[in-house]
LUMPA-770577 format. One line per field, with one value per residue (C-alpha): residue number from 1; y negated, x, z negated. Coordinates in steps of 0.2 Angstrom, whole numbers, plus 5000, padded with zeros to 4 digits. Each point is the difference from the previous one (the first is absolute). Layout:
residues N
badren <- NUM  ...
c2 <- Y  ...
c1 <- X  ...
c3 <- Z  ...
This chain:
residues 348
badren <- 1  2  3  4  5  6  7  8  9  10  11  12  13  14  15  16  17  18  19  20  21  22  23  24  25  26  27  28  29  30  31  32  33  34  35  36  37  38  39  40  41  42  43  44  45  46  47  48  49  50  51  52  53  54  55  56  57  58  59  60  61  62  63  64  65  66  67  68  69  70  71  72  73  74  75  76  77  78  79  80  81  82  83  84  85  86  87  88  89  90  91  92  93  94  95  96  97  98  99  100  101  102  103  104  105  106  107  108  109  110  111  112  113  114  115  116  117  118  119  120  121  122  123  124  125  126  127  128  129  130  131  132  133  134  135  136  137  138  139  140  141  142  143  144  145  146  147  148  149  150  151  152  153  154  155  156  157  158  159  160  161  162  163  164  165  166  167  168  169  170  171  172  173  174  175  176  177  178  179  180  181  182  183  184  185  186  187  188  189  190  191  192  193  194  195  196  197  198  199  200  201  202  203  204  205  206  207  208  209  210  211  212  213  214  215  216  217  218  219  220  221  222  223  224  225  226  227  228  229  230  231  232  233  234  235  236  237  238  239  240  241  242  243  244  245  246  247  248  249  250  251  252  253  254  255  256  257  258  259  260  261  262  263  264  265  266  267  268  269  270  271  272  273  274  275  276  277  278  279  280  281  282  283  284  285  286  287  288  289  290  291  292  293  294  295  296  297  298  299  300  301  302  303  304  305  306  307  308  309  310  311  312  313  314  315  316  317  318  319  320  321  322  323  324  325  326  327  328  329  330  331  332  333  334  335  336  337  338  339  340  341  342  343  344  345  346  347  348
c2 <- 5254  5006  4986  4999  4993  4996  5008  4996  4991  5004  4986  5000  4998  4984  5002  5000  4985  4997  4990  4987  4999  4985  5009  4996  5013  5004  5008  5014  4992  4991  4982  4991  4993  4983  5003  5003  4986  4989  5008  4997  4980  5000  5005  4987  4988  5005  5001  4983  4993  5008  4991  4984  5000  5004  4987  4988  5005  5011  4992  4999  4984  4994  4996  5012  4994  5014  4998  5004  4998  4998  4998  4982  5005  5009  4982  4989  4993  4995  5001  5005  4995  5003  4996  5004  5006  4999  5000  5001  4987  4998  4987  4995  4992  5017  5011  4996  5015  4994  4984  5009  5012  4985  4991  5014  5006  4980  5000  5017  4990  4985  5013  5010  4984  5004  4991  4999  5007  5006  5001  5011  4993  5000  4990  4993  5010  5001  4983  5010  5012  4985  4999  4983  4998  4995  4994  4997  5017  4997  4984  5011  5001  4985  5001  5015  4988  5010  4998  5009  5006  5004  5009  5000  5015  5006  4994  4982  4998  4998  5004  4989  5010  4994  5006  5006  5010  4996  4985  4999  5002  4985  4998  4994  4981  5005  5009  4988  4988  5009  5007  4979  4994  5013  4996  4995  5017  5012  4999  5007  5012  5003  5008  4988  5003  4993  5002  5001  4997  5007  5004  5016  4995  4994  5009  4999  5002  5001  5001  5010  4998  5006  4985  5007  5019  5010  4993  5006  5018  4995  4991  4986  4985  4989  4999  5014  5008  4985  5007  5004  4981  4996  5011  4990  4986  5000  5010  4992  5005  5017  5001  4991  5016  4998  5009  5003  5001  5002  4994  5008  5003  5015  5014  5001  4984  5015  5003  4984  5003  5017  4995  4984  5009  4984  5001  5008  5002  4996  4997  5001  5004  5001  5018  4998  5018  5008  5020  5000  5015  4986  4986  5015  5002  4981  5001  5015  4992  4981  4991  4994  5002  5008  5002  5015  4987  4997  5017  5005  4987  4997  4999  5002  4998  5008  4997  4998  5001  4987  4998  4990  5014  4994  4995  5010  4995  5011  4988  5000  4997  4996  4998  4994  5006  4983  4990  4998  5010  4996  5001  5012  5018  5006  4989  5002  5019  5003  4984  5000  5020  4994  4990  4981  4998  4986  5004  4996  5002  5000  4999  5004
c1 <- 5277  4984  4989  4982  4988  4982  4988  4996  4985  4989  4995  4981  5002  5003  5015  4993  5011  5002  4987  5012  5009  5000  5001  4987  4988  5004  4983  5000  5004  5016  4992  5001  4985  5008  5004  4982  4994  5014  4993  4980  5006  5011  4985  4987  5012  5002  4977  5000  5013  4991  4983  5008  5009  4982  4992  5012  5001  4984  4983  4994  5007  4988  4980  4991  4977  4991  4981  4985  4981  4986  4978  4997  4984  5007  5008  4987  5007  4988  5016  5016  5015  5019  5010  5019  5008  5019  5009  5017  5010  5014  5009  5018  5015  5009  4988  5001  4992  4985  4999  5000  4987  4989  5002  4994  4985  4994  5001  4991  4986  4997  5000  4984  4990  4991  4988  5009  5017  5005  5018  5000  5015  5019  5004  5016  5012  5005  5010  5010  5008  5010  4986  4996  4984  4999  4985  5005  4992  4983  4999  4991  4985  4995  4999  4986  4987  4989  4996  5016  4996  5014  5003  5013  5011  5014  5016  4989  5001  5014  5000  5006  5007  4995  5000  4986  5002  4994  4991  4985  5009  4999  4999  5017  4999  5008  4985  4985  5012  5004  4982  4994  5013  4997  4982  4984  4993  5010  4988  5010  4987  5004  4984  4987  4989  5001  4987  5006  4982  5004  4988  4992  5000  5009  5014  5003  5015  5005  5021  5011  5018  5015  5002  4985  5000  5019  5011  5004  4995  4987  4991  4988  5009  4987  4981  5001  4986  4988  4995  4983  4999  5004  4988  4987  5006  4997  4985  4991  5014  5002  4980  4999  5007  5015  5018  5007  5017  5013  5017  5014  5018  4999  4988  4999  4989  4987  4999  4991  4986  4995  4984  4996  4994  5001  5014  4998  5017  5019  5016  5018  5015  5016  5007  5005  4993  5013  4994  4991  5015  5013  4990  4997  5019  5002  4990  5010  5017  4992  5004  4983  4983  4987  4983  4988  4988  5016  5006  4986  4994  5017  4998  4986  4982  4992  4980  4999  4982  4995  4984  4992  4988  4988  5005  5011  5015  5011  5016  5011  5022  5011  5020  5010  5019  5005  5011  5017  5010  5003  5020  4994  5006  4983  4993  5018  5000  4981  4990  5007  5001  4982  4999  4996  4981  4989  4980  4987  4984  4985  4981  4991
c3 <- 4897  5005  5006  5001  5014  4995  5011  5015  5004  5014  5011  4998  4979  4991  4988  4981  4988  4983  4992  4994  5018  5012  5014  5015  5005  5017  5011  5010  5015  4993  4997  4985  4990  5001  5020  5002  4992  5010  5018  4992  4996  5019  5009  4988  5005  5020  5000  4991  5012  5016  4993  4998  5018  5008  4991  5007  5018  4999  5008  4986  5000  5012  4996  5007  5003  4990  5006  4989  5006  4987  5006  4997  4993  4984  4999  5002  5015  5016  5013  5002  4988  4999  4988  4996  4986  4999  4981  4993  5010  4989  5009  4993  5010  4993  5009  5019  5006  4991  5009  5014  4998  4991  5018  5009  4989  5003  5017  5000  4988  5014  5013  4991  5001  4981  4993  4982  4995  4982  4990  4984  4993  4999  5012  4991  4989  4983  4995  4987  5012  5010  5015  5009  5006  5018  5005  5019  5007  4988  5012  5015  4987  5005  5020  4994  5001  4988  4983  4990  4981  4989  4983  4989  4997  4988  5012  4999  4979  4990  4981  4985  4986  4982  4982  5001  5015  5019  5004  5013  5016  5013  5016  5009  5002  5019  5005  4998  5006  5015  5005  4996  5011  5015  5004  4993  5007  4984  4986  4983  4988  4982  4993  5007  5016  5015  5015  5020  5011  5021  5011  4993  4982  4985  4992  4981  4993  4982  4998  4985  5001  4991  4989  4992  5000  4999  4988  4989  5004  5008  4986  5001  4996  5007  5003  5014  4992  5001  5021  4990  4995  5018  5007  4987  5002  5022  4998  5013  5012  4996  5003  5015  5012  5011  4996  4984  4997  4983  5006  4987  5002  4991  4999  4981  5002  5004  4982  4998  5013  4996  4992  5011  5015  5010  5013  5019  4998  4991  5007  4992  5005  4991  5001  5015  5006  4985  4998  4985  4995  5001  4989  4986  5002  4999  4984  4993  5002  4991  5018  5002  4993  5012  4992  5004  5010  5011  5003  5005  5013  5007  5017  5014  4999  4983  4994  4979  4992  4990  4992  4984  4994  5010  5017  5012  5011  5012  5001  5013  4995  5014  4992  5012  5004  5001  5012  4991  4990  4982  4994  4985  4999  5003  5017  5005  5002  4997  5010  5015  5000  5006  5016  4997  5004  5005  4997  5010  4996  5012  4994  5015
């Protein structure tokens, strides 16, 4: 019996297969579609575990002092000022690393001598995700010796689930009892105003935090968008001269200033120095919800206009990449990507 061999193939041409076959393509180079796809997941895998291992032993672990100089002029200040800015704590009994690095950026803070320090939130962690607070390392706030001025951020609220959807965020009882307990210095600001006076002037501060801006999707739950009242309301204080200042965990509090052209300058923090391609990728996957405000003024030292129609104002935006790292996907593999900072800022 005569039998008959298909012809042959050559090596650089794919082998053509009925429609209705089950048979798996096979590329040039002899590597299934499926292999490919198994080698592209592999090497995801080996970049996410490379990120993770250097965001563990990397130094980016450890606080690093970012200076930043201002004129004292353009801030209605008669001397030199310094104030520190440090954000995103995050400190658990689960996290050790964070108390460390929280320890260290606090002894850094007393070393600087300022005049006044700041802390933009997050300095617990979500109670849902099994974290303890441990307020032993928040204790070296006190020994500062300056005034300290605190707002709230998304790690420091909790939500209560109802029929009718979310309720208005509060505050974790732990942190106002923490920050009262430490020291009569820490000041706690949940939309209001509160004035710092030092030797080259008085500092106004107003204070947004997360329990009022950012959930859900960063919707206004609360009266976050009452800062104009606030402004109104201290009129004689914002007219007076001296520094201006919105203290707001995230940078979407931005949107609510953008016609008050009041502030010298606003501080946030909670990206944790992410790229701004990896909180669009967050977005995209439904992880967490970034808005435009935030990608866009995510890290460093930015300048937003602001204006009423009338009046003018050039504002400057410090977000901080905070001191701890978060146990969420994205500060895990994104925050700490970006060295922990501490900000100081000098009006001379």
């Amino acid at each position: 019996m005569q039998v008959q061999f298909p012809p042959r193939i050559p090596a650089n041409r794919k082998r053509m297969k009925p429609s209705n076959s089950t048979e798996t393509e096979i590329s040039s180079d002899g590597i299934t579609r499926r292999g490919f796809l198994k080698a592209g997941l592999a090497a995801g895998l080996v970049g996410l575990s490379g990120a993770y291992l250097y965001e563990s032993i990397g130094d980016n672990r450890t606080p690093h002092l970012r200076s930043w100089t201002f004129p004292k002029e353009d801030a209605g200040l008669t001397g030199p000022v310094r104030i520190i800015h440090i954000s995103d704590l995050h400190s658990t009994t689960l996290h050790p690393q964070n108390t460390e690095a929280i320890k260290t950026a606090l002894h850094i803070v007393r070393e600087r001598n300022p005049d006044l320090v700041v802390v933009t939130g997050d300095i617990a962690e979500y109670p849902e995700m099994g974290d303890v607070f441990n307020p032993e390392p928040l204790e070296g706030l006190k020994n500062i010796g300056v005034p300290v001025i605190f707002t709230p951020g998304n790690h420091d609220c909790y939500l209560d689930k109802t029929e009718a959807g979310y309720s208005t965020p509060q505050i974790q009882q732990c942190v106002p009892d923490t920050l009262t307990s430490i020291g009569s210095n820490i000041k706690l600001i949940r939309n209001e105003l509160v004035t710092v006076g030092t030797r080259a002037g008085n500092i106004h501060l107003v204070g947004v935090g997360s329990c009022e801006v950012g959930y859900p999707k960063n919707a206004i739950v609360s009266d976050v968008g009452n800062i104009g009242n606030i402004i109104q309301d201290n009129r004689a204080a914002f007219d007076d001269g001296g520094l201006k200042i919105l203290l707001g965990h995230e940078p979407e509090t931005l949107r609510y200033i953008k016609d008050q052209p009041e502030f010298d300058l606003g501080l946030f923090g909670h990206t944790h120095g992410a790229p701004k391609w990896l909180m669009s990728a967050s977005n995209m996957v439904g992880h967490a919800s970034f808005s435009e405000l935030t990608r866009q003024y995510n890290r460093g030292l930015n300048v937003i206009r602001t204006t009423d129609g009338v009046r003018e104002r050039l504002t400057r935006v410090l977000t901080s990449n905070g001191v701890g790292a978060s146990k969420t996907f994205l500060k895990l593999f994104g925050g700490r990507v970006s060295p922990a900072s501490i900000e100081e800022l000098n009006f001379v």
